[in-house]
C-alpha angles and dihedrals in degrees: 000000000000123000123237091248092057085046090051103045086048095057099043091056084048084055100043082046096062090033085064099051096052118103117242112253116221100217085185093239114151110263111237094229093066105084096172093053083047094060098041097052083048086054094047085038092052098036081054091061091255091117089159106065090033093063081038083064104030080068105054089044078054096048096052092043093056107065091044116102112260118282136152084251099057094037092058099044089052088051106052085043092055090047090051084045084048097042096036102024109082086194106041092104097056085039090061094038086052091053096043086058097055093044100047082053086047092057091046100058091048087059082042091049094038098051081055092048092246088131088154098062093029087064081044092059087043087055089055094042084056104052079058101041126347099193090058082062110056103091101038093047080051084055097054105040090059088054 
């Protein structure tokens, strides 16, 4: 008599097997590796009166814009979601100025780290800095990367 593992394990190939064989179904939802369709459903989002979910998917446009190489494309999709955030969002303003601020620590604790030859943690600390405000990075990671 079989055991219940060899029952299992044969049913869950069975299982794997007819998964793979089912077509992907498109559901139409919005791929979150597309940032310019990101921002254009948030503008229609936002021009509709949804302005939540609008700003909900201006950020993740956002999110996924920020860590690409830097490229006309990309510039000009950051900046017209930064316009709708600017235009939609009532604290995006506090929200950059917040971001400014711990990056601009960030950055001062890599100088900090990097005067003390910690240039490990101090590009820790830079990666950190980046992920709130690029642009706050870019002498100090030209520092470093001459140490």
């Amino acid at each position: 008599m079989p055991s219940i593992y060899s029952r299992f394990a044969a049913s869950f190939g069975q299982v794997l097997a007819i998964a793979a064989l089912l077509p992907a179904q498109h559901t139409g939802a919005v791929d979150a590796l597309d940032p310019l369709q990101l921002v254009s459903r948030a503008e229609a989002r936002c021009r509709a009166g949804d302005t939540e979910d609008g700003i909900l998917l201006l950020w993740r446009a956002i999110a996924s814009l920020e860590p690409l190489a830097s490229h006309p494309v990309r510039e000009s999709a950051l900046a017209a979601a930064h316009k709708l955030l600017a235009a939609h969002d009532p604290l995006d303003d506090a929200r950059r100025e917040t971001h400014a601020l711990v990056a601009r620590l960030q950055v001062g604790l890599a100088k900090a780290y990097r005067g003390r030859k910690w240039y490990e943690t101090a590009a820790e600390r830079l990666a950190v800095a980046a992920r709130f405000d690029r642009s706050a990075t870019t002498a100090e990671s030209a520092a470093l990367a001459r140490v």
